[in-house]
C-alpha positions in Angstrom: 11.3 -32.4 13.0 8.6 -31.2 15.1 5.6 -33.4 16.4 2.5 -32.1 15.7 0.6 -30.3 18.9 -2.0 -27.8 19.5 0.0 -24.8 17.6 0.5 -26.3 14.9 -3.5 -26.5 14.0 -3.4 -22.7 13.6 -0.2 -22.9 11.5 -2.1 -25.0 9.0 -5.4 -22.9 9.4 -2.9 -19.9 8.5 -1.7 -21.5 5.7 -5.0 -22.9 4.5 -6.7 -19.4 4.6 -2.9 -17.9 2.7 -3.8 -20.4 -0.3 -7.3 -18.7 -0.8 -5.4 -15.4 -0.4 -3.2 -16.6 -3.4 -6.0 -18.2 -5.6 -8.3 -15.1 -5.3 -5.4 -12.8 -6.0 -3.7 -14.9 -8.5 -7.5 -15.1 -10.0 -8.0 -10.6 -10.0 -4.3 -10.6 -11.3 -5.6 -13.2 -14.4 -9.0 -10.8 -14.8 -6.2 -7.9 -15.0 -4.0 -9.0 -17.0 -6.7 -10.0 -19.7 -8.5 -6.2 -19.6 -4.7 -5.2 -20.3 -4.5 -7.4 -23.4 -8.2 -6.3 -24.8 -7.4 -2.6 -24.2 -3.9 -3.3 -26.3 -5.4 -5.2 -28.8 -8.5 -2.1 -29.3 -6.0 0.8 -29.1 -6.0 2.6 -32.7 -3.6 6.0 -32.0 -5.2 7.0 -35.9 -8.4 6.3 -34.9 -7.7 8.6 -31.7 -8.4 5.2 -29.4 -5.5 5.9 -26.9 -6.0 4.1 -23.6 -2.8 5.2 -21.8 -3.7 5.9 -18.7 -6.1 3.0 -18.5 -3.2 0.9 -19.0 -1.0 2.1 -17.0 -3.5 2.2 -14.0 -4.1 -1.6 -14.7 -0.4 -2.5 -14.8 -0.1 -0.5 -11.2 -2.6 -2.5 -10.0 -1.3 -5.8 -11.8 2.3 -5.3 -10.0 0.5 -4.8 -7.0 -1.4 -7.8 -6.6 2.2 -9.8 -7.6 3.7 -8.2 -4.5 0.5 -8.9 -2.6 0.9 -12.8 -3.9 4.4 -12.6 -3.3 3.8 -11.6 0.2 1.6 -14.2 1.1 4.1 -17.4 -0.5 6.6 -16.0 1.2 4.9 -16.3 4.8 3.6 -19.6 3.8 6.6 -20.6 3.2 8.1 -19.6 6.4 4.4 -21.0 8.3 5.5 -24.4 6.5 8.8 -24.1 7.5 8.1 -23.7 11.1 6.2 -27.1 10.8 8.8 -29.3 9.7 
């Protein structure tokens, strides 16, 4: 195990400013993921309300933001590591 010096104060800034990354990502993903259900739930194809493409663009961007989140664990996880 490492003892804490000078270094590792920017590690944990890192990894402090990676968890508000996350949250605000993780929190667009949530907003996302709820306009994808509303637009589900209203789509009528025999009332011509088809929102294809709307929903499709918002699944692009929902897989988007999970790689984005992914990212950012993933290099906290190695920031943490490097702690230890």
């Amino acid at each position: 195990m490492r003892l804490k010096n000078q270094g590792d104060d920017s590690l944990y800034q890192e990894i402090k400013k990676l968890d508000e990354e996350i949250d605000k990502l993780t929190k667009e993903k949530e907003k996302i993921e709820k306009e994808w259900k509303r637009l589900l739930m209203e789509e009528d194809v025999s009332k011509g309300k088809i929102y294809a493409s709307e929903l499709h663009e918002l699944m692009q961007k929902k897989l988007m933001l999970e790689v984005e989140i992914d990212y950012r664990i993933k290099k906290k996880n190695r920031l943490m590591f490097d702690i230890t």
